[in-house]
C-alpha positions in Angstrom: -0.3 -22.3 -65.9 -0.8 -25.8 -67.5 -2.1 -25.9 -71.4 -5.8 -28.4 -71.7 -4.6 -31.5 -73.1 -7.4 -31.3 -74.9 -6.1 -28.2 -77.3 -3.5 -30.4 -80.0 -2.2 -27.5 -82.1 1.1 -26.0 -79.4 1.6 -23.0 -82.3 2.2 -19.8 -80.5 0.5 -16.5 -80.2 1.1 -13.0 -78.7 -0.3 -13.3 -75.3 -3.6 -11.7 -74.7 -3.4 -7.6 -73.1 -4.7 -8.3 -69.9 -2.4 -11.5 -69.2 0.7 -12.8 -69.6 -0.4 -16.2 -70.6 0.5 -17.3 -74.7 -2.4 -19.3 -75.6 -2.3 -21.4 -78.6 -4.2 -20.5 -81.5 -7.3 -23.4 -80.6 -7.3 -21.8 -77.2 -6.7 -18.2 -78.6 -10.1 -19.0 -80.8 -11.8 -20.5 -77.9 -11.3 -17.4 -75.8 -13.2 -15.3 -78.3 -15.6 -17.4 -79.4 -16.2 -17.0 -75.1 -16.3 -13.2 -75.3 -19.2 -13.3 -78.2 -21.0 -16.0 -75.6 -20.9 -12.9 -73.1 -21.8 -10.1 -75.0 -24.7 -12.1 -75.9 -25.4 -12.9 -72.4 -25.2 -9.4 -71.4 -27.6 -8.4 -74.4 -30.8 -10.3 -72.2 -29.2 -10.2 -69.0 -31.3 -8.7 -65.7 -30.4 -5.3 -64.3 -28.4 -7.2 -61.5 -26.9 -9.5 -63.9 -25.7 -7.0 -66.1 -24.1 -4.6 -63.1 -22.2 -7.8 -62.7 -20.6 -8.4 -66.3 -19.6 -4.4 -66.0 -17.0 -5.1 -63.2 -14.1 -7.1 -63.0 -15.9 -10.2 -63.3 -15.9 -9.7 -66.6 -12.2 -9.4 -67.8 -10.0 -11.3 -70.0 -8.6 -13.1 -67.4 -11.5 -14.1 -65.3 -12.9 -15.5 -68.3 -9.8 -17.5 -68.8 -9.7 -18.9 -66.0 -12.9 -20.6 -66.3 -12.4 -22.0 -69.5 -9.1 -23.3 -67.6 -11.8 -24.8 -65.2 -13.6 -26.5 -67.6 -10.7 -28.1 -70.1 -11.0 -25.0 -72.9 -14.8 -26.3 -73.7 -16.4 -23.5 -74.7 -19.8 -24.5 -74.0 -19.0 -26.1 -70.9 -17.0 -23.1 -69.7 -19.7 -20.2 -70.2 -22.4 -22.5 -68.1 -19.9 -22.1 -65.5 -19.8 -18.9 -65.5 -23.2 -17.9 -66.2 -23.9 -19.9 -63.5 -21.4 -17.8 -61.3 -22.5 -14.4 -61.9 -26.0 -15.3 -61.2 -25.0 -17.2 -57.9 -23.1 -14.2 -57.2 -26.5 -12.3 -57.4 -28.4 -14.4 -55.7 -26.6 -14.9 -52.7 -25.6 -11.6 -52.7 -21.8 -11.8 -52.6 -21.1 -9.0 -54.5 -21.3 -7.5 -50.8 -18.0 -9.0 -50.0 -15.5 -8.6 -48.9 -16.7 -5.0 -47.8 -19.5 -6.4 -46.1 -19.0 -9.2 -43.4 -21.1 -12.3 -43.4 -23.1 -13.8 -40.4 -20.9 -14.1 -37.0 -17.9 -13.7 -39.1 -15.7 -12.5 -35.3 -16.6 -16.1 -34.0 -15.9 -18.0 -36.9 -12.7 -16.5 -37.5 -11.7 -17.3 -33.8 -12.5 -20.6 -34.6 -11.0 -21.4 -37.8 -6.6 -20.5 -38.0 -6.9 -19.5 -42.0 -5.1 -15.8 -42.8 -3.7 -13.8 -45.5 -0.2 -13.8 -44.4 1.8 -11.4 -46.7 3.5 -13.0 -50.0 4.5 -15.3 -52.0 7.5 -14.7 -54.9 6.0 -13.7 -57.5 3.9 -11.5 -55.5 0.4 -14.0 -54.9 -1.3 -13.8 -51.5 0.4 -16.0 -48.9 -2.8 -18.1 -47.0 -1.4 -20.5 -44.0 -4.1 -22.4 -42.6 -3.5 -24.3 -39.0 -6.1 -26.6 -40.2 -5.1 -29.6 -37.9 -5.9 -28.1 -34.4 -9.3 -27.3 -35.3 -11.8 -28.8 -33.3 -14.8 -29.9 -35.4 -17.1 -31.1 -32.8 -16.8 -27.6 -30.9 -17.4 -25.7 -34.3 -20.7 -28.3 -34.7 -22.2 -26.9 -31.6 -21.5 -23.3 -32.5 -21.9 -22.4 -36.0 -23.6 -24.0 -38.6 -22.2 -25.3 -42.2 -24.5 -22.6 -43.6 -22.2 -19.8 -42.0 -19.3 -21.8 -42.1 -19.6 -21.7 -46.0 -20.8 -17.9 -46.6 -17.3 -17.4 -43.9 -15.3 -19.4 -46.8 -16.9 -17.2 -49.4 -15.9 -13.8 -47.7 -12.6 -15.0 -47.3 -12.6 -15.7 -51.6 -13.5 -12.5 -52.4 -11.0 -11.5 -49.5 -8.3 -12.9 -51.5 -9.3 -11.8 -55.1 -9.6 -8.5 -53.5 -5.6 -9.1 -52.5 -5.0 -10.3 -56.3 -6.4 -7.3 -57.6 -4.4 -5.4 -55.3 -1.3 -6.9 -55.8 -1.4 -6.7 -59.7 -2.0 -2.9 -59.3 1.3 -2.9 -57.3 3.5 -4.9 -59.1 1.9 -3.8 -62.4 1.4 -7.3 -63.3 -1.4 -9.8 -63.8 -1.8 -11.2 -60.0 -5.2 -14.1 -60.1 -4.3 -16.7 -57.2 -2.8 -17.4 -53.9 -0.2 -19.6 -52.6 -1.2 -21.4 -49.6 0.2 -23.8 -46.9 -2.0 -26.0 -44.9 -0.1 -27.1 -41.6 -2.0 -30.8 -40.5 -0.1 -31.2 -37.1 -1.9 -32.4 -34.8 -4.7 -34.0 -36.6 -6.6 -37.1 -35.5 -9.6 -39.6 -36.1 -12.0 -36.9 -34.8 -11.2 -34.9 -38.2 -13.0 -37.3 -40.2 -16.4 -35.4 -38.8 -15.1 -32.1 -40.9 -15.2 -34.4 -44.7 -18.7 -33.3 -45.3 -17.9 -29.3 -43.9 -14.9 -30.0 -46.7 -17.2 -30.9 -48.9 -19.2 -28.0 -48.9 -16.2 -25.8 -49.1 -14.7 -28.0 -52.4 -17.8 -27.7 -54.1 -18.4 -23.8 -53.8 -14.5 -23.2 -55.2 -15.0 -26.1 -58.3 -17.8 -24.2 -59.1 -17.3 -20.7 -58.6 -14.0 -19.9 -57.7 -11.5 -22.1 -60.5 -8.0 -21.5 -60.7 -8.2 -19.5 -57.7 -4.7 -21.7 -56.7 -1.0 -21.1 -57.7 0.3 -23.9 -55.0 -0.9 -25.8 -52.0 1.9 -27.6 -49.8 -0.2 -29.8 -47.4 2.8 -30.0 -43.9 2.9 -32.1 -41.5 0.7 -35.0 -42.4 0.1 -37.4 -39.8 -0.5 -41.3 -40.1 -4.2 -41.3 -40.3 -3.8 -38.8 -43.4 -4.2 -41.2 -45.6 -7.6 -42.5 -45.1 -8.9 -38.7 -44.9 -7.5 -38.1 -48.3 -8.3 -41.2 -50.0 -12.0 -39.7 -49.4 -11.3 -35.7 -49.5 -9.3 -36.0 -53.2 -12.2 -37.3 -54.9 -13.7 -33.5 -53.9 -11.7 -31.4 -55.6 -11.4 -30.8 -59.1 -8.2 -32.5 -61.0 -6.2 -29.0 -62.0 -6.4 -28.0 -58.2 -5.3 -31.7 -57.5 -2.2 -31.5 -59.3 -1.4 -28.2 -57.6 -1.1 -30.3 -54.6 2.4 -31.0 -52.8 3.0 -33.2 -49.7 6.5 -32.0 -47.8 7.7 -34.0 -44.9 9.4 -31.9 -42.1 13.2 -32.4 -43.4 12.1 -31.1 -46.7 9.9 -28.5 -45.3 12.6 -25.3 -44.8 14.1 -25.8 -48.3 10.9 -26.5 -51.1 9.1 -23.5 -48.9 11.8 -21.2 -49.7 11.5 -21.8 -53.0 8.4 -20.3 -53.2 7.9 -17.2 -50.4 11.0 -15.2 -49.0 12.1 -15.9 -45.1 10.5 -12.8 -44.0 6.9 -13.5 -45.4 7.1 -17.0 -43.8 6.7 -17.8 -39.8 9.4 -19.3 -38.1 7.8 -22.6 -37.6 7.7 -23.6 -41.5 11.7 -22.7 -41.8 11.2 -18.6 -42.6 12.4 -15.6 -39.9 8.5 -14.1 -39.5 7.6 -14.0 -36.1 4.8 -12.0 -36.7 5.1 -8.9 -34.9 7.8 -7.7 -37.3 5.0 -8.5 -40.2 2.5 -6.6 -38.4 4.3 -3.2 -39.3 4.0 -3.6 -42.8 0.0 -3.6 -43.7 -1.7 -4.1 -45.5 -0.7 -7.8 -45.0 -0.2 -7.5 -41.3 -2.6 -10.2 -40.0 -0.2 -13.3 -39.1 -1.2 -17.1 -38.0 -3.5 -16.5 -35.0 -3.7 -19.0 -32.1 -7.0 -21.4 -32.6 -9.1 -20.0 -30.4 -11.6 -23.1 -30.1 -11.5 -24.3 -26.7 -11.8 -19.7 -24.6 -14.5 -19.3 -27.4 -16.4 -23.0 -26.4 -15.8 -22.2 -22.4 -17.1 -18.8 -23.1 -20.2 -20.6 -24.9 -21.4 -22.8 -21.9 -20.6 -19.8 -19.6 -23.1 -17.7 -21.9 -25.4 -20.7 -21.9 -25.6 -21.2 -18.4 -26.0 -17.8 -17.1 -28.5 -17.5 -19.7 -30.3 -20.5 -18.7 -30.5 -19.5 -14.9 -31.5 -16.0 -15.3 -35.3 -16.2 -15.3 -36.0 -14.5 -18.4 -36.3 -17.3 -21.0 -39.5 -17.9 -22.4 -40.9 -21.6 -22.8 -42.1 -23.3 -25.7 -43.0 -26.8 -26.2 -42.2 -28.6 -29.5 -44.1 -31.9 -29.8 -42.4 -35.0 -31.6 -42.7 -34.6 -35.0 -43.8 -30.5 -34.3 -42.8 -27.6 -35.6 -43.4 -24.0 -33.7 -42.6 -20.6 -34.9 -41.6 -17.1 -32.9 -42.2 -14.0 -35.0 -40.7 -10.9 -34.4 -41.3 -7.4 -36.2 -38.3 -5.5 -36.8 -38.6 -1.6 -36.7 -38.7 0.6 -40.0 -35.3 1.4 -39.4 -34.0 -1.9 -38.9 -32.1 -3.3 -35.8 -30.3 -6.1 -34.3 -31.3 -9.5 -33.9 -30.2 -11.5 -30.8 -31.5 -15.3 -29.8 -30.5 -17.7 -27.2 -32.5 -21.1 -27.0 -31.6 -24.0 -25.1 -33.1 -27.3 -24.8 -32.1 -30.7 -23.5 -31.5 -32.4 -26.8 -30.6 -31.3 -30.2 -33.3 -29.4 -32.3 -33.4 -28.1 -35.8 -33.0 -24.4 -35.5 -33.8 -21.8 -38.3 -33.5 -17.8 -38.9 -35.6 -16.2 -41.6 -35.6 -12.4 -42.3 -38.4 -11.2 -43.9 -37.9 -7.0 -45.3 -40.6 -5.2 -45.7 -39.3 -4.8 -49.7 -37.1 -7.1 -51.0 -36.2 -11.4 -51.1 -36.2 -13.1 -48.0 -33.0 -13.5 -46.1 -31.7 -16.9 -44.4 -30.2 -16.1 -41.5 -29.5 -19.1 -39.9 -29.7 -23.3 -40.3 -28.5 -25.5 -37.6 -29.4 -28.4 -35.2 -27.7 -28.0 -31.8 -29.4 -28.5 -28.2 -28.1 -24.6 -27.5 -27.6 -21.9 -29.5 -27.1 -17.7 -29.3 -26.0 -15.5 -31.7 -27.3 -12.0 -33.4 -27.8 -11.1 -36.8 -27.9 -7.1 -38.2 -30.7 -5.8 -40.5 -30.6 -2.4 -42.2 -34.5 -2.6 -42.9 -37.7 -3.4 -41.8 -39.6 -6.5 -41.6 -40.5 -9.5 -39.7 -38.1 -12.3 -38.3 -38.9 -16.0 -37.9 -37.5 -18.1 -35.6 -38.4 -21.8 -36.4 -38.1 -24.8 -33.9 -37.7 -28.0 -36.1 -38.7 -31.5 -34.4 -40.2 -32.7 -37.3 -37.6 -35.5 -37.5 -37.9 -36.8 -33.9 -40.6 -39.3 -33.8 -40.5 -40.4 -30.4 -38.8 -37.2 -28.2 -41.0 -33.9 -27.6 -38.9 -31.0 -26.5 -39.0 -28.0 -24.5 -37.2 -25.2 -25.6 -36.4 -22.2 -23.0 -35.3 -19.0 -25.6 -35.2 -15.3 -25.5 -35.3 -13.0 -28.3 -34.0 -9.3 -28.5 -34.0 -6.8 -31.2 -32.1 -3.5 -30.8 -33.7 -0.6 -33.2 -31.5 1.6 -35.1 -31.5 5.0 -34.1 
């Protein structure tokens, strides 16, 4: 792990217990100097906020890495993670990865990132068949909003692994090694910067030094322009983590880094995947992107749907808004919503719990969507049909709107 250029004196000390990183003695005094900034914090933190800073958020090496994250600046470091833990409040993802987030089965059919096995050194293996994803499909069936709380899951997913594997090996395990396969990308992947975006900003700020290694594979010609705009998101440490290997190269720099049988046989390794599959709990190997059964299956759904009679109608003037509320029973239930409309609309999901914050279900504008969402509670749901930003266009909306009590 690279020293801050920022710390001059290299003298150096006995590494810390929880790590095997030697720090030198600026950084050693920078890391407690850290600690006292927690117990502090802990001293007038919230309930919440406090069950937080008892779990393994708050370890030696978690607080390490975000003074890596932030150049050993002390200051600088604890607003980051102050700022973490109470994100990780807020939005609730202490739930993960226990818990899945919203249509978490159809985003993973749609997106080819897994945990497959290994690395040496025993880090979390993630292989991402990032260039056959179709972005303009995705558009129409999930929004960013999911797409994001998705990448979170899969974060915690891979901590989760970390912790794991340092329990194993007996060992301090805190990041993955991953590979990120661009064959077959095109023009029609510049749509997916801002969806990038979104992703690179959630990891700067919450989740740094998260990465051992990245080998990007496979770049094609138009690469180039994409990452003259897509570098500029993510932060310099992951930057220079960052290796470009050309298909001669591939076999032999991969090797270097995970054994044959922890890498598929595409990338140079002797995994075909059902061999991996016997040894969980890393069993789950590169699946096929399922993008273009799960988009058929989608204008199937929408069609049947919209020819069955049962849709209700609702007209949204130009520059109109119209809400559907729903009451959920005591016990909670399942949420299910189709819509469809002849052009796009702004589409929102609020839960509202009889005790407790409300709950953002759902954000997107698409001319047809369905989905479900599951409540353990009580409460109201609003469905919200946005037109505000049309000027010109009304639109009529046909929907239908099911909830499914728990028994």
């Amino acid at each position: 792990m690279a020293e801050s250029t920022a710390v001059a004196d290299e003298t150096k000390i006995a590494p810390i217990a929880s790590d095997s990183l030697e720090l030198t003695v600026d950084q050693q005094n920078a890391f407690e100097e850290f600690k006292i900034k927690v117990e502090e914090y802990k001293k007038e933190a919230s309930e919440s906020i406090q069950r937080e800073l008892g779990s393994w958020r708050a370890d030696d090496t978690t607080y390490i890495k975000f003074l890596i994250g932030r150049d050993w600046v002390v200051d600088d470091a604890f607003q980051m993670y102050s700022n973490y833990i109470e994100w990780r409040v807020q939005e609730k993802v202490f739930l993960y990865p226990e818990e899945k987030p919203p249509q978490f089965q159809l985003t993973s059919r749609l997106f080819t990132g897994v945990i497959h096995g290994v690395a040496k050194g025993g880090h979390p293996l993630w292989i991402d068949d990032m260039g056959h994803v179709k972005i303009q499909v995705v558009e129409r069936l999930i929004s960013k909003e999911t797409f994001v709380k998705n990448h979170i899951w899969h974060q915690e997913n891979i901590l989760k692994r970390c912790r794991d594997q340092s329990k194993k090996l007996g060992k301090t395990i805190t990041n993955m090694v991953a590979l990120v396969d661009l064959a077959g990308m095109n023009m029609s992947h510049m749509a997916a910067l801002p969806w990038f975006g979104a992703l690179a900003n959630v990891d700067n700020n919450y989740y740094p030094e998260i990465i051992e290694k990245v080998f990007v594979l496979n770049a094609p010609y138009i690469f180039p322009m994409l990452w003259k705009i897509a570098k500029g998101m993510i932060n310099p440490q992951t930057r220079e983590k960052i290796e470009f290997l050309n298909a001669d190269e591939m076999q032999e720099r991969l090797l270097e880094f995970v054994d044959a049988d922890q890498l598929p046989e595409k990338f140079g390794g002797t995994c075909t995947c059902k061999e991996n599959a016997k040894n969980p709990p890393f069993n789950i190997c590169v699946p096929e992107n399922e993008w273009k059964l799960v988009s058929e299956e989608n204008d199937l759904r929408i069609a049947k749907k919209t020819k069955s009679g049962n849709l209700v109608e609702l007209y949204v003037p130009a520059r109109g808004v119209e809400e559907v509320v729903k009451v959920v029973p005591a016990l909670g239930g399942e949420i299910g919503w189709f819509y469809n409309t002849y052009y796009d609309i702004n589409f929102n999901v609020m839960f509202y719990p009889n005790n407790g914050e409300p709950v953002e279900i759902l954000t997107i504008r698409a001319p047809a969507y369905d989905g479900f969402y599951d409540v353990k509670e009580g409460g109201t749901v609003k469905f919200k049909f946005d037109n505000s930003y049309s000027r010109m266009r009304s639109k009529t909306v046909k929907y239908e709107i099911n909830i499914t009590k728990h028994t």
